[in-house]
C-alpha positions in Angstrom: 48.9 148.1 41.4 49.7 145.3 43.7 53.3 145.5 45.0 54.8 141.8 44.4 56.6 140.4 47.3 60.5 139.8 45.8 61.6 136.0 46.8 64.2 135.9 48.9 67.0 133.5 48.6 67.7 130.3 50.5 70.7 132.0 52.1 68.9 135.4 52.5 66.5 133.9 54.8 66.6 133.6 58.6 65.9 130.1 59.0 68.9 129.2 57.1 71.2 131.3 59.2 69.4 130.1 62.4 70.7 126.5 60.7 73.8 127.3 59.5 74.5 128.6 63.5 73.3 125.1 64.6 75.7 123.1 62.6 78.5 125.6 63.4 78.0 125.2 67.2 77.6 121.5 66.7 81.3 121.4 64.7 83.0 123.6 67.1 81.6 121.3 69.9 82.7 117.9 68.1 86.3 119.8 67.5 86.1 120.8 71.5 85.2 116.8 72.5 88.5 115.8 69.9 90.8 118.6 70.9 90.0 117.1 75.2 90.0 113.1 74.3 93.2 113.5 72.8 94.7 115.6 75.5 93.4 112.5 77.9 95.3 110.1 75.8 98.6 111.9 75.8 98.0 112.4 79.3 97.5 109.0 80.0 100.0 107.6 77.8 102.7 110.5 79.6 101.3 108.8 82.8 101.9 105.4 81.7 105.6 106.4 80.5 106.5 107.7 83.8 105.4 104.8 85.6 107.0 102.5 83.4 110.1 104.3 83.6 110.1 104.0 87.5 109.1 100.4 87.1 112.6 100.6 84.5 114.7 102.0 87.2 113.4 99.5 89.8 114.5 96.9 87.5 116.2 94.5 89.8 118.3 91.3 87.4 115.1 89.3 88.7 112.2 91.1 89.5 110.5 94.2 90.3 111.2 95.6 94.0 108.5 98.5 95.2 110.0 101.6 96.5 107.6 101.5 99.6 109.5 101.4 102.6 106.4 100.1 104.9 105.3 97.3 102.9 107.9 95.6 100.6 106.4 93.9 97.5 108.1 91.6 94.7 106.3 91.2 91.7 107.5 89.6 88.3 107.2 91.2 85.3 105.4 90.1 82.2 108.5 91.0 79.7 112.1 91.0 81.0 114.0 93.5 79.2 117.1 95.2 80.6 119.7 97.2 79.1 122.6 94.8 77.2 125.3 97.6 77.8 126.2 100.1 80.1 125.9 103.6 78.5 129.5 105.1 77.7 130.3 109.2 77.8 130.4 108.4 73.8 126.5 107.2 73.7 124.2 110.3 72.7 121.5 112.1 74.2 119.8 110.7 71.3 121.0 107.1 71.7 120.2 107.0 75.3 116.6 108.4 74.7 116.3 105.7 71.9 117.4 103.5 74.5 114.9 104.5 77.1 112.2 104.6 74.6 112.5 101.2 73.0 112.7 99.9 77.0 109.3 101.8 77.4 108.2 100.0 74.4 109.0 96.5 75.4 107.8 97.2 78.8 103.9 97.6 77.7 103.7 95.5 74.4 105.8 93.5 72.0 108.0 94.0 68.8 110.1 92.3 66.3 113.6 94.0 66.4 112.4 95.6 62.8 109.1 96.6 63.9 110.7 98.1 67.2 113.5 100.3 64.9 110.0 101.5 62.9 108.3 102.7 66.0 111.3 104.6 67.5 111.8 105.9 63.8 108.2 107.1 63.4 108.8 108.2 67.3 111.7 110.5 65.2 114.9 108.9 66.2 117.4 108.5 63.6 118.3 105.2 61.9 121.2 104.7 63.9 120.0 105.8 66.9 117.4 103.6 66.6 119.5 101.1 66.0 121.6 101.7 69.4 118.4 101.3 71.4 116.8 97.9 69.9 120.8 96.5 69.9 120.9 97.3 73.1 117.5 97.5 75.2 118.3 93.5 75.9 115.1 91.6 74.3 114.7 88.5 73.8 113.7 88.5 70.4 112.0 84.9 70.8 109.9 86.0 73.7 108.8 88.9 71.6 107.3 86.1 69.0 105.2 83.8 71.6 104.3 87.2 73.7 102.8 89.1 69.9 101.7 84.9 68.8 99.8 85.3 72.2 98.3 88.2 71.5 97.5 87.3 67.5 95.4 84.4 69.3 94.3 86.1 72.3 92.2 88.2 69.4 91.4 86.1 66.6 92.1 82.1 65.6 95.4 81.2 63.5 96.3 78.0 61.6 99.8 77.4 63.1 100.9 78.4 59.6 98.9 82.0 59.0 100.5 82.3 62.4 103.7 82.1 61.5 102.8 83.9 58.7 101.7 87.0 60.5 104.2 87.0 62.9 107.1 87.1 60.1 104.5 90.1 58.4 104.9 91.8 61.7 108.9 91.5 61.3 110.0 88.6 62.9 112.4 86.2 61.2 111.4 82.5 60.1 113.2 81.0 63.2 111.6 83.4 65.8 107.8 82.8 64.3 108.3 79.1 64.6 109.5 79.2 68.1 106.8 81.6 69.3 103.7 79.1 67.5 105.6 76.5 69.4 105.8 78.2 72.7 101.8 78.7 72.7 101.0 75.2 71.7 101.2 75.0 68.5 
């Protein structure tokens, strides 16, 4: 009698363990590649904190002065944001870091006054801390509008009204979208 060869199964054969290796080297190396771009990012985004906080404690009522002895340098900064009130031994750790946050905020992008209480609530800060930093990091809430209306059109073309319209989406009031269309031309 012939002895009959017994068929293996898919996943009793080597090829499919030679595969199955494959893909789990590939996963583990597109998990690697996540797990080091997004320690670059935090990285970078630490870097860019700390140098906007020493550009925040540069802050001169005018303009930016450098630290460098040898070769002093003014230059003006794109957003002028400084604090409204001086801190009191009453204002919390948490209050001041809300503070500092919503300055490091302002001082690479702009916000509505909602949308900046969002971000430092999604950053974890309570309500009223939040509060105590966008009440008083010192913004000029209109400048906010035409720097974000900027930015809308820098990106993509707005009737003056979806303009308006997307600013107020993005938090701003009635009053603050009009004035920003207006201060980029429309």
């Amino acid at each position: 009698m012939e002895k009959q060869k017994k068929d293996k199964t898919f996943y009793q054969k080597w090829w499919f363990w030679v595969i199955v290796g494959f893909m789990f080297l590939g996963v583990v190396n597109v998990i690697s590649d996540s797990f080091s771009q997004t320690a670059n990012v935090v990285k970078t985004f630490e870097e860019e904190t700390q140098e906007t906080n020493t550009i925040s404690d540069n802050y001169n009522s005018e303009n930016l002065v450098s630290t460098d002895n040898s070769n002093t340098q003014t230059t003006t900064p794109t957003q002028t944001t400084t604090p409204a009130v001086k801190e009191s031994d009453e204002t919390t750790i948490g209050e001041k870091n809300a503070l500092d946050s919503a300055l490091s905020y302002l001082n690479v992008m702009s916000f509505s006054y909602n949308g900046l209480i969002e971000q430092l609530e999604y950053e974890g800060y309570t309500h009223e801390q939040a509060l105590y930093g966008v009440d008083n990091c010192g913004a000029d809430w209109n400048e906010q509008a035409t720097l974000t209306a900027q930015s809308y059109l820098d990106i993509m073309p707005f009737s003056r009204e979806g303009l308006i319209e997307q600013l107020e989406y993005g938090g701003f009031t009635r009053e603050q979208a009009e004035y920003g269309v207006e201060a980029v031309g429309y």
